[in-house]
Structures are given as C-alpha cells and as structure tokens.
C-alpha positions in Angstrom: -161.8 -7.9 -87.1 -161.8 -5.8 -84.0 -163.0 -2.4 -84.4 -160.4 0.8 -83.0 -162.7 1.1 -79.7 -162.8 -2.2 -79.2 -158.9 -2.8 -79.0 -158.0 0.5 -77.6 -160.2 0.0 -74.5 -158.4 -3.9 -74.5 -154.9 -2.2 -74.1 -155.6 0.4 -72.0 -156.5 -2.8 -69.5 -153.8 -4.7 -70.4 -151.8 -1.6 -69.8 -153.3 -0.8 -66.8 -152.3 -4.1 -65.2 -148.7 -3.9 -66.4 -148.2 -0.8 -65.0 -150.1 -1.9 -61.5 -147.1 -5.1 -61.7 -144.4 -2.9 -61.6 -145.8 -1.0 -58.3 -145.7 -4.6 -56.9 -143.2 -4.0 -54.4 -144.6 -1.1 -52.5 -147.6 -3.5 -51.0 -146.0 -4.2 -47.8 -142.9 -3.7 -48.5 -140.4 -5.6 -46.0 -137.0 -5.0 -44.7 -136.1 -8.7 -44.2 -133.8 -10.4 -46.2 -134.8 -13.0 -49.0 -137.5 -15.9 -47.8 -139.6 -17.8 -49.2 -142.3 -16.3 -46.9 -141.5 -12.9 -48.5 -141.5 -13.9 -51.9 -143.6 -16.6 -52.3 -146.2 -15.4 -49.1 -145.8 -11.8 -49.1 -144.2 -11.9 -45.9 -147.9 -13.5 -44.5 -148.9 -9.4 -44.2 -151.7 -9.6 -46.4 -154.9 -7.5 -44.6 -158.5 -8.5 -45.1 -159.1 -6.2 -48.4 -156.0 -8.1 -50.2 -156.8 -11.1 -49.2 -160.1 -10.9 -50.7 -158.8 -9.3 -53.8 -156.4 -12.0 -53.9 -158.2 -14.7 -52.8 -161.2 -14.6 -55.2 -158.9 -13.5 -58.5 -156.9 -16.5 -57.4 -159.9 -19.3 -57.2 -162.2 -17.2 -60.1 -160.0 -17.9 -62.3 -160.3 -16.4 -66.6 -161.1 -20.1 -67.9 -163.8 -20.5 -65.3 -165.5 -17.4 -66.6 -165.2 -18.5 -69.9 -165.9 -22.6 -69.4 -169.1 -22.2 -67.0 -170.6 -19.8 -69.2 -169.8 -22.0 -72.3 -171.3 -25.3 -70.2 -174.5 -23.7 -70.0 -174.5 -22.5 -73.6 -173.9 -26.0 -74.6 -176.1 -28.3 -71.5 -178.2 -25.9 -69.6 -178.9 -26.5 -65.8 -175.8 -28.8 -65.5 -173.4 -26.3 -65.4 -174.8 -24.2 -62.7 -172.9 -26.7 -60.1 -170.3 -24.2 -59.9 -172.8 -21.9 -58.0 -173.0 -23.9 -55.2 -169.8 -25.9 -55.4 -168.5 -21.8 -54.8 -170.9 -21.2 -52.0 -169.9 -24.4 -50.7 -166.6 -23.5 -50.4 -167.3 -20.1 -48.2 -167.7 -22.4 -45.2 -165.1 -24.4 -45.9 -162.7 -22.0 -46.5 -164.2 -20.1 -43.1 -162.8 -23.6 -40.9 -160.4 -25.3 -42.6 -158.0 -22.7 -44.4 -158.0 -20.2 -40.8 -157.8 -23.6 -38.7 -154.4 -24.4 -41.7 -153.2 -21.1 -41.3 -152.8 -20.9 -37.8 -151.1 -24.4 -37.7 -148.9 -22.8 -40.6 -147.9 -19.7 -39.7 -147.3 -21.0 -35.6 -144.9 -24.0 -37.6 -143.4 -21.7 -39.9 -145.0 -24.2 -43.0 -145.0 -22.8 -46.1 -146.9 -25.4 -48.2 -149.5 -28.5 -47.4 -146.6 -30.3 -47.9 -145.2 -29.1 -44.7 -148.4 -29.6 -42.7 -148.0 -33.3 -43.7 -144.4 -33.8 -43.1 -144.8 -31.8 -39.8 -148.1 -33.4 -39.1 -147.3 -37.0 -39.4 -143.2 -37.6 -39.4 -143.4 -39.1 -43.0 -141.6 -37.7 -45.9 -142.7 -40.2 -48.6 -146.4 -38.8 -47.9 -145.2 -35.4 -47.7 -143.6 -36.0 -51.2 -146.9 -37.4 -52.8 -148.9 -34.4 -51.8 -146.6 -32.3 -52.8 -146.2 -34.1 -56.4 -149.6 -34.0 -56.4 -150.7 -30.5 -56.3 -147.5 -29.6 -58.9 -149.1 -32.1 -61.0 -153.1 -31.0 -60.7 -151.8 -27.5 -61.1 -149.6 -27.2 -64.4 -152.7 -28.3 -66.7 -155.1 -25.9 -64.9 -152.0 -23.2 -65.4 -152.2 -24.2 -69.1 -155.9 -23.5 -69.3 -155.4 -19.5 -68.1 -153.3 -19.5 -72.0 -156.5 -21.1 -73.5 -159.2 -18.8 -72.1 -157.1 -15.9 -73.1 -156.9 -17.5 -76.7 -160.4 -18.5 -77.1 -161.5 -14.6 -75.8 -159.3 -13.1 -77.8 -159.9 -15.1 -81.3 -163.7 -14.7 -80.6 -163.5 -11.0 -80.3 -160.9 -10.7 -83.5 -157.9 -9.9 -81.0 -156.0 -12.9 -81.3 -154.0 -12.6 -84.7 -153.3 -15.7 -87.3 -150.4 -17.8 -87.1 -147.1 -16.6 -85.7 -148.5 -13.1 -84.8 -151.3 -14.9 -82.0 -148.2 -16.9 -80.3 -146.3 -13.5 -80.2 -149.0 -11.8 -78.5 -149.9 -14.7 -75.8 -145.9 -14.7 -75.3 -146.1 -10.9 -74.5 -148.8 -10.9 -72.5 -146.8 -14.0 -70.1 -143.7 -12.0 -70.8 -144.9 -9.1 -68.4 -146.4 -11.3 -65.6 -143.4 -13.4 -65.6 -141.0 -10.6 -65.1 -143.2 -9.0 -62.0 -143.3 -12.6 -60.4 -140.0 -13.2 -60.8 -138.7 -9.7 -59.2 -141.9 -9.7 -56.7 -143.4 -13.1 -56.2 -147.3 -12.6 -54.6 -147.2 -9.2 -54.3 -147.3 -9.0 -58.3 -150.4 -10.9 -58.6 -152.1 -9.4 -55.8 -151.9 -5.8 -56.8 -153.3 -7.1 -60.1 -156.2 -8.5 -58.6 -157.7 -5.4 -57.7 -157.4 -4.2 -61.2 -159.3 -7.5 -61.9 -161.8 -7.0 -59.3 -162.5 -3.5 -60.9 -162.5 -4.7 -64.4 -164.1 -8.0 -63.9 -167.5 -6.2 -61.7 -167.9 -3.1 -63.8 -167.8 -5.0 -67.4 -170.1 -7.8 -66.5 -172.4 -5.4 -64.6 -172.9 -3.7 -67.9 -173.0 -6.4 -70.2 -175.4 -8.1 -68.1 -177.7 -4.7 -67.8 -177.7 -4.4 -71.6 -178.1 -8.2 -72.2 -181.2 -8.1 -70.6 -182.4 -4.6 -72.0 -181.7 -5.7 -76.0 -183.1 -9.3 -75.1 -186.1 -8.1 -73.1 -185.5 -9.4 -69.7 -184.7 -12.3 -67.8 -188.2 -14.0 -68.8 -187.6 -14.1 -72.6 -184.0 -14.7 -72.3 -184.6 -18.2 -70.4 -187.4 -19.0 -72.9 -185.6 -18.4 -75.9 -182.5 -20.5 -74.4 -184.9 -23.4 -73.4 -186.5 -23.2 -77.1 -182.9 -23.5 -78.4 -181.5 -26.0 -76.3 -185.3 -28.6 -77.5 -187.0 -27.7 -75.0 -190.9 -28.2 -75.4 -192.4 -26.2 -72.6 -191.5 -25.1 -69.2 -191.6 -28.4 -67.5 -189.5 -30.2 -69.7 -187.1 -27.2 -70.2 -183.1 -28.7 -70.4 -182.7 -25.7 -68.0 -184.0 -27.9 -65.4 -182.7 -30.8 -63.7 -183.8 -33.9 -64.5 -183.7 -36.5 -61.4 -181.7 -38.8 -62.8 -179.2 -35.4 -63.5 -179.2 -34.4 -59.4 -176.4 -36.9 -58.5 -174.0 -36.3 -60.8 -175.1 -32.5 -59.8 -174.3 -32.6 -56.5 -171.4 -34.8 -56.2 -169.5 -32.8 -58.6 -170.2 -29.5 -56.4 -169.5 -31.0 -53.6 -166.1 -33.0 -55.0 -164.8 -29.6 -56.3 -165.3 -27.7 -53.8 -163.6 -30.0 -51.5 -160.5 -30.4 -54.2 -160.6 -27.1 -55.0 -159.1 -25.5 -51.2 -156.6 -28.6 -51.6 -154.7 -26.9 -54.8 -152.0 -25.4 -54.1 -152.4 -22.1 -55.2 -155.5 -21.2 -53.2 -153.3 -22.2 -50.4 -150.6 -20.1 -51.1 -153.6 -17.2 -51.1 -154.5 -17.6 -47.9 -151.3 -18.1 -46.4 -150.7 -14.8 -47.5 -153.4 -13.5 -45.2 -151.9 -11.7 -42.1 -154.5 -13.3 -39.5 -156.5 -16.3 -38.7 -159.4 -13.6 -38.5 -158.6 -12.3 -41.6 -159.0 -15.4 -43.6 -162.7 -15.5 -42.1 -163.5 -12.2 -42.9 -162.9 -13.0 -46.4 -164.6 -16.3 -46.9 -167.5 -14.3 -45.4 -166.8 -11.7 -48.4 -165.8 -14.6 -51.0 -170.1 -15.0 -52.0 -169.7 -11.8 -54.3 -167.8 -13.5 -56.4 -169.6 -16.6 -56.5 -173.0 -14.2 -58.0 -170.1 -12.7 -60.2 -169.7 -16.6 -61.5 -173.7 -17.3 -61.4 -173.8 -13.9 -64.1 -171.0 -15.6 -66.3 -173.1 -18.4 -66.6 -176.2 -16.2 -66.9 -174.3 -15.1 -70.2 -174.1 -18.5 -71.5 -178.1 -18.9 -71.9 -178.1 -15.2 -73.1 -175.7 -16.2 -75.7 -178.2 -19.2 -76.6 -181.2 -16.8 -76.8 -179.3 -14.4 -78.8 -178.5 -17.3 -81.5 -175.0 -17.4 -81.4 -173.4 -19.6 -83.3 -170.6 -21.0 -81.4 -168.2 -23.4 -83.5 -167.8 -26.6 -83.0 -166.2 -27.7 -79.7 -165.7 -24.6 -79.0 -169.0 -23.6 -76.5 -166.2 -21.2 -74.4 -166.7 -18.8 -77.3 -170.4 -18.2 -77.1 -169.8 -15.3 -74.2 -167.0 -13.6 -76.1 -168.9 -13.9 -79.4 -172.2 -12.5 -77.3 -170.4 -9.8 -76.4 -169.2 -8.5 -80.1 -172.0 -9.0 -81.4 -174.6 -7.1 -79.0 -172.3 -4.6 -77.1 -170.6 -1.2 -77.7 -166.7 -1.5 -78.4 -165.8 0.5 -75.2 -167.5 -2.1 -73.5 -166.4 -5.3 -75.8 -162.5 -4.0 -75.2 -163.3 -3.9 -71.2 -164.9 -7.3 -71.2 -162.0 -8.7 -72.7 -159.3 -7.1 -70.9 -161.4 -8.0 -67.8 -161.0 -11.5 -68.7 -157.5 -11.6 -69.9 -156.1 -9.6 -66.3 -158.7 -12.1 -64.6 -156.2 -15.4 -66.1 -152.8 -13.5 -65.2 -153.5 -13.2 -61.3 -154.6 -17.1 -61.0 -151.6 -18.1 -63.5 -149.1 -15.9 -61.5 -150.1 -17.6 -58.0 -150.0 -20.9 -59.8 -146.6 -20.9 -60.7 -145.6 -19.2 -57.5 -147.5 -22.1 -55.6 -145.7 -24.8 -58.0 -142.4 -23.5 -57.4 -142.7 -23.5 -53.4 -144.1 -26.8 -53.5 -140.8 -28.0 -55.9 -138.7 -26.1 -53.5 -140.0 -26.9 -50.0 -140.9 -30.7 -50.4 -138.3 -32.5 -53.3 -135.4 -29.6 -54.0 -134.4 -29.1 -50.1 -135.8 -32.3 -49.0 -133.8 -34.5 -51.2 -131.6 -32.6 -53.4 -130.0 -29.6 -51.4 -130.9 -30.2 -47.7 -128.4 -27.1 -46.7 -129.7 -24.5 -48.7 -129.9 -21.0 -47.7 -133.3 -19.1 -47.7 -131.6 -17.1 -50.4 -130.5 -20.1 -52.6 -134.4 -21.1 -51.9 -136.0 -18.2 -53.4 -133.5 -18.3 -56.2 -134.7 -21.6 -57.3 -137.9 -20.8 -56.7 -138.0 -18.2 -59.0 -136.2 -20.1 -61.7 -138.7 -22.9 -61.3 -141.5 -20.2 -61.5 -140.5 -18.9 -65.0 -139.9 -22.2 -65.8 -144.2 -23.4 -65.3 -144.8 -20.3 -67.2 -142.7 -21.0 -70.5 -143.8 -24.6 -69.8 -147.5 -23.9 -70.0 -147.1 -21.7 -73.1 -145.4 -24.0 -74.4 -148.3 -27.3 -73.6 -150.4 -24.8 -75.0 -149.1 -24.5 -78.3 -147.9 -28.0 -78.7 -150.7 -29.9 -77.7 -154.2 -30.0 -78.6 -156.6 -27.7 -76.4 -158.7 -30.7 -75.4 -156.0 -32.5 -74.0 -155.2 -29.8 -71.0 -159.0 -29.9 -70.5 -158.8 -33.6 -70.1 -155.5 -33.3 -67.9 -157.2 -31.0 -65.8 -160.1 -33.1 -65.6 -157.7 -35.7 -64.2 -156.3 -32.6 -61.8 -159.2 -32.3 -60.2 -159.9 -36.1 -59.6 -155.9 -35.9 -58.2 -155.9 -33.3 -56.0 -158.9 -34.3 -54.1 -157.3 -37.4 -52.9 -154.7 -35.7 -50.8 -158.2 -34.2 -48.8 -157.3 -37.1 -46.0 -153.6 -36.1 -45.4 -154.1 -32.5 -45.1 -158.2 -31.4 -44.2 -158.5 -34.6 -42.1 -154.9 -34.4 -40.5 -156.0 -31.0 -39.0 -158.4 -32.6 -36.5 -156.8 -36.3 -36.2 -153.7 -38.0 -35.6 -155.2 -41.4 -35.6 -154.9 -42.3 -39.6 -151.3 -43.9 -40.1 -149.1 -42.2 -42.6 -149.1 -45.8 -44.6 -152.6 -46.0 -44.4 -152.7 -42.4 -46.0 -150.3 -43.3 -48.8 -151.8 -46.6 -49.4 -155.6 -44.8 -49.9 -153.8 -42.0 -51.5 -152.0 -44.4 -54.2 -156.1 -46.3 -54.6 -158.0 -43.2 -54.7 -155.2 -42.1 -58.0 -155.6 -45.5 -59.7 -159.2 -45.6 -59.1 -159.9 -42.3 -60.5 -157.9 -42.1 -63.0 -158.8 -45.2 -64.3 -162.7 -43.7 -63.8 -162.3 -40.7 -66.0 -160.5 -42.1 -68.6 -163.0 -45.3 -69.0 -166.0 -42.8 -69.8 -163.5 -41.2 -72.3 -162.4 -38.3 -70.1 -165.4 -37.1 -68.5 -165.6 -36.5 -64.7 -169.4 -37.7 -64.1 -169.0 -41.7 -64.5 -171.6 -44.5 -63.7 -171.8 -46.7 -60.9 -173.4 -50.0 -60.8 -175.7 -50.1 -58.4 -178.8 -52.1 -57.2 -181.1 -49.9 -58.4 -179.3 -49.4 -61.8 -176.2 -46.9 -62.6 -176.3 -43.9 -60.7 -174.1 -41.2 -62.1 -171.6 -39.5 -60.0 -168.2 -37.3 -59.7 -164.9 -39.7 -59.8 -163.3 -37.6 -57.6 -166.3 -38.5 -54.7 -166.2 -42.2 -55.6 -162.3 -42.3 -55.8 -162.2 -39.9 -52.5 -164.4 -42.9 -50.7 -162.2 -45.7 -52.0 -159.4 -43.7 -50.3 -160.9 -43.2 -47.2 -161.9 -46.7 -47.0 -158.4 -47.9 -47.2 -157.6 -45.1 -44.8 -159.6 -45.9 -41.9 -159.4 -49.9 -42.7 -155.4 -49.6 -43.2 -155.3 -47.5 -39.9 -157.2 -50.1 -37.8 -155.1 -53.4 -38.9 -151.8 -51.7 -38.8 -152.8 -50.3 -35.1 -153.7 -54.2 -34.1 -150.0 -55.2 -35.7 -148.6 -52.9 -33.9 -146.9 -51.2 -36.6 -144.7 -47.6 -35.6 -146.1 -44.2 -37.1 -142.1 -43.4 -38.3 -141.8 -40.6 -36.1 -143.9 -37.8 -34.1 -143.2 -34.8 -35.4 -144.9 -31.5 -35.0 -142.0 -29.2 -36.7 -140.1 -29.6 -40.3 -136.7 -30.5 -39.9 -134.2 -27.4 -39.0 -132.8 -27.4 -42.9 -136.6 -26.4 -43.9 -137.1 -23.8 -41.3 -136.4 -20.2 -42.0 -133.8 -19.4 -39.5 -134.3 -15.3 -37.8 -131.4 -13.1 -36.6 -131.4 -13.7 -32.7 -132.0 -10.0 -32.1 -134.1 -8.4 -35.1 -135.9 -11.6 -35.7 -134.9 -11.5 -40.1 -134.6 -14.2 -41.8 -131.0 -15.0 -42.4 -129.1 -16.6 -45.2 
C-alpha cells in the first residue's frame, strides 16, 4: 500500500501536467483558421527548446523506461542496445529528418505519406506506408497504458479490480480532452514537465542507489553474482560473441525503424526550421544517458535482490524504488514516469489520425474536404486511438501488445526504402517499392512469429546460425526486390505512373490570396 508521501507527491505530478494541458493553447498561439498544420503540427512554429522537449518525450517514451530497465534486470548486457540504437539515431535524425522537413514544409506534406505520394506519383504506395505506420503505432500506443499499470501496481498506486480501470481511464480522460481542443501543443507543453520530472527523479534515485548500494563497483558485482555469473570474465553483463550480432543489428534495425514511425515524424515536423531540427538531434544524447541510467536501475534492482514476479521484469525499477527510496522521491519517480507515457501517447494518436486523414479519408473517401472538416475528423479519429488502446489494454493479455509491437517494429522498418531512400533517389520504381515492401512484411512477420515472437531470429548460414534482428534481414529481402524489381522493370520499359512532386490540389491547404490563412 502506498504511503501518504508517496501518493501526494504522485498527484501533485499528475496535477501538475493537467494543469500545464490546459495552458496548451498559449504556445504559439495562431490567428489562422483550422489546419491540420495547426492542430496536428503546431502551425510548424516549434523553436529549438520545444522541439527538444518534444522531440525526446516523444521517442523516450514511459514503457521504454520501464522495459529497458526490466531487460537488464532479467538478461544483463543484452539490453543495453538501446544506448547505442539512441545514439545512433542523433545522426540520423541530424540528415534525414532536417533533409524530410525541408522537402515537407517547401510541399506543404504533412505526413510520410505525403512525401511518398508527392515523391513518386503512386497512391497505392502512399496508402501502404501510411497503413503501415497506423498499424506499427496503435500497439506501441497501447504499451504507454501498460507501463503506467505496471509502475503504478508496483508502487501500490494502481487499485484492484474496477477501481485500477477507473483510474487509467482518468488519467487518458485528461490528455484526451487537451488533444482534442489543442492537438501538439497539449503534448508539447507537457513535455517539459516531463523533462523536469523525468531528470530530477532519476538524478536522485540514481545518487541514492549508489550511496545505499555502495557504488557502481559492488552494484555491478552483486548483479553479475545474481544473474550466475562466476567471475568477471564470464559475467552475463558482458557480451558474449556469439551475443554481438543479434546486438548490433537490433540497434541498428531500431534506430532505422524508429525515425520512420509516425509520431517522431509528426515531432519534428513541428520544428519551425531545418536548423532547428539539427540543433536538437545535437541536444537529443542527454536523453539517451537519461535511458543508459534507466537501465543502470535494472542491475541496481538485481543487486538489491528484488524479487520481480514472474514475467513481469518491468516491475523490478518501480519495486527498487519503494523499497530503497524516501516517499517524496517514490511519488516523483512515479509521476515522472506516468507524465513521461502521456506526451508519447498524445503525439501517437495525433500522428495516427493525420495519417488516417491525409492518405485513406481525403484520398479515397472525401476528396473535397475542407481543412476544417479535416481537423474535425482528425480529432474524432484521435479520441478514437485513445479509447481504442485502453480498451486493447484491458481486453487483451499484456504480452500480446508486446508481441504486436514486436511485429510494429519489424513493419515499420520496411517502409525505410520509400521514404529515407526516396529523399536522395528517384531511380527505385514505385512497383518495385511495393513489391519489396509486401516481401520485407511477409518475410518478417513470418520471422518473428516462427521463433515464437521474438525479434532476434537465426539464420542459416555457412558457418552455422548467426543470430540477428528480423527487421535487418526482412529490410535486405526488401531492398533486394527493390533494386532487382527497379532494374528489370527499367529494361521493360515499364511507366513510373506519374511524376509528381506536389499532392493533388484536394490535399493541399489552400491560403487566403492576401493574408496567406488557410481557408476552409
């Protein structure tokens, strides 16, 4: 049971980021009239500070700090790949998401969807992409419910039976309201309550860790010792070599997937500049050592002796935490976490709805719709993700969003070709695309769910199996149909469908020909 300290410091958080919601629409506020770019983009005014705020609450999302953490707890070195799979993506992020906003904001594109559709002159590979990231994104939406759950019943927040649902329904209830008045500017003023929370409780939870445990020395032995290890060199803190593929596939496979989601594209569209998107991928490594002290947390939790349950290694940090710290500190913790899912889940179901919108509901359903009948749907479709990923969460077992989002990240990889390859190159044909697309999908879906839903599957090779990431081996079967597709439909002389480097009129916002507002 939570103690009075504990909970009070919890709600004043909680609080603290309702209140911050309904202050949403004084960030920037804007004199146009309804866009998607306003709502769904924050009119693209976003300065380097909210960016980065944004930005990083958007990609660090609450089940990150809550899985990575419980990875190590339960495998050791393994889960440190998200350390460099997020440093990775700084220089990633520093090209190819200024070099997509520039092409974006000069096009008037609102989605990767758009890029494609603009890029190439082919609606059905517009519409997969877009499919595709709504797709990878509702499970990872659904896993922002299930870190809340698991910190909260770890810490004795999250009540029994109908009293827990209530409480995960009120804390949606109050992010779904801001989004849907707001759209990114809800999310992106409650980042830097995250930011706050997020670097202040783990700086003190980490300082006391290693006071009460007796530094970082006798907290890595004691974790070796209780993971089997025998002595240093043969610690399961290390990697083993057969261990390093699989290792460095998966960081590099996610952090290739991970700028394709849509979300973290909405984030960055958001940005006001081209310079401003580098400036923050230069900033973004402070939150990657923010992740690397997460996961610090999960051998602490191992040295410590916590007991986590079984299949339930995301509880270890929480359950570290009430055990060993103050219930000031325990409440902030938690209510870091719990703000630190509502910023990622908000941008989520903003990001879903655009896609929906842009790429199937104007594109095949409603081709005249107004900018103001697009932001209506939009929002509609928004609340709708959020109610849908409450209820997944309560209607399915917690492993299966974990092994749909699995599967997300395998997806969302294979639109890489169409959108981060498009940027520099014409050259692949939109069929080719769709047809390595549609292989890279089977392929890795067929990959994860062989090895019984795990991501790291075996390949036979002439040395033996070498364990890698699906999402590399699939993202290589798609390429390879690419570039070979390309090649013999160029010799047949097949037609690309069109050279088009706008959307059609019906997706463009269309301005006032003397104040330059969107009109309706």
């Amino acid at each position: 049971m939570a103690d009075g300290a504990m909970t009070a410091t919890f709600l004043a958080v909680i609080g603290g980021a309702s209140l911050l919601a309904v202050t949403a629409r004084r960030l920037r506020p804007s004199d146009r009239l309804p866009s998607l770019d306003g709502w769904a983009l924050a009119d693209r005014s976003l300065g380097p500070g909210w960016t980065w705020l944004l930005l990083g609450g958007t990609i660090y999302t609450a089940y990150t700090f809550t899985a990575v953490p419980g990875l190590a707890y339960g495998n050791g070195a393994p889960a440190f790949f998200a350390v460099p799979y997020t440093v990775i993506v700084c220089p990633l992020a520093f090209v190819l998401l200024s070099r997509l906003w520039s092409v974006a904001r000069r096009h008037g594109y609102v989605t990767a969807a758009d890029f494609v559709r603009g890029r190439y002159g082919s609606p059905p590979l517009a519409l997969v992409v877009a499919l595709t990231g709504i797709l990878a994104t509702m499970p990872y939406l659904a896993l922002q419910l299930l870190g809340i759950r698991a910190v909260l019943a770890a810490g004795g927040l999250y009540p029994h039976g109908a009293a827990g649902d209530l409480l995960m329904v009120a804390l949606f209830a109050g992010l779904a309201v801001a989004t849907y008045r707001h759209g990114l500017r809800a999310p992106a003023v409650i980042a830097a309550l995250k930011a706050v929370a997020v670097f202040v409780s783990l700086t003190a939870v980490c300082w006391l860790v290693l006071r009460r445990l007796g530094g970082p020395g006798a907290v890595f032995d004691g974790a070796g010792r209780a993971l089997g290890g025998t002595d240093a060199a043969h610690s399961p803190l290390l990697l083993t070599a057969e261990q390093q593929p699989a290792y460095a596939t998966l960081a590099l496979g996610s952090a290739l997937a991970l700028l394709m989601y849509p979300h973290v594209l909405t984030a960055g569209f958001a940005a006001d500049t081209s310079r401003t998107l580098r400036k923050v991928s230069v900033g973004l490594p402070a939150w990657t050592a923010l992740l690397a002290l997460f996961g610090f947390l999960g051998i602490a939790a191992l040295a410590a002796g916590v007991r986590a349950p079984k299949g339930g290694a995301e509880a270890a940090v929480p359950m570290l935490v009430e055990r060993l710290m103050p219930g000031p500190v325990a409440g902030l913790v938690f209510g870091a976490i719990v703000v630190g899912a509502l910023v990622p889940a908000a941008v989520m179901s903003i990001a879903a709805a655009t896609s929906f919108v842009r790429n199937v509901y104007v594109e095949y359903v409603h081709p005249t719709a107004t900018p103001k009948r697009q932001v209506r749907i939009a929002k509609a479709v928004s609340l709708t993700a959020k109610v849908g990923a409450v209820a997944f969460v309560f209607g399915l077992r917690d492993q299966d969003a974990i092994n749909l989002q699995l599967l997300g990240g395998v997806w969302i990889l294979q639109i890489f070709p169409a959108v981060a390859v498009g940027l520099y190159t014409r050259w692949l044909h939109p069929r080719a695309l769709l047809a390595g697309w549609a292989v890279g999908m089977v392929t890795g879906t067929y990959l994860v769910v062989r090895e019984g839903f795990s991501s790291i599957v075996p390949l036979e090779l002439g040395a033996g199996p070498l364990e890698v990431y699906a999402g590399v081996a699939a993202l290589l079967l798609n390429l390879t149909v690419a570039v070979t597709g390309t090649g013999v439909l160029s010799l047949l002389g097949v037609a690309r469908g069109g050279d088009a480097t706008d959307l059609p009129s019906r997706l463009m916002p269309r301005r006032h020909p003397e104040t330059g507002a969107n009109t309706p």
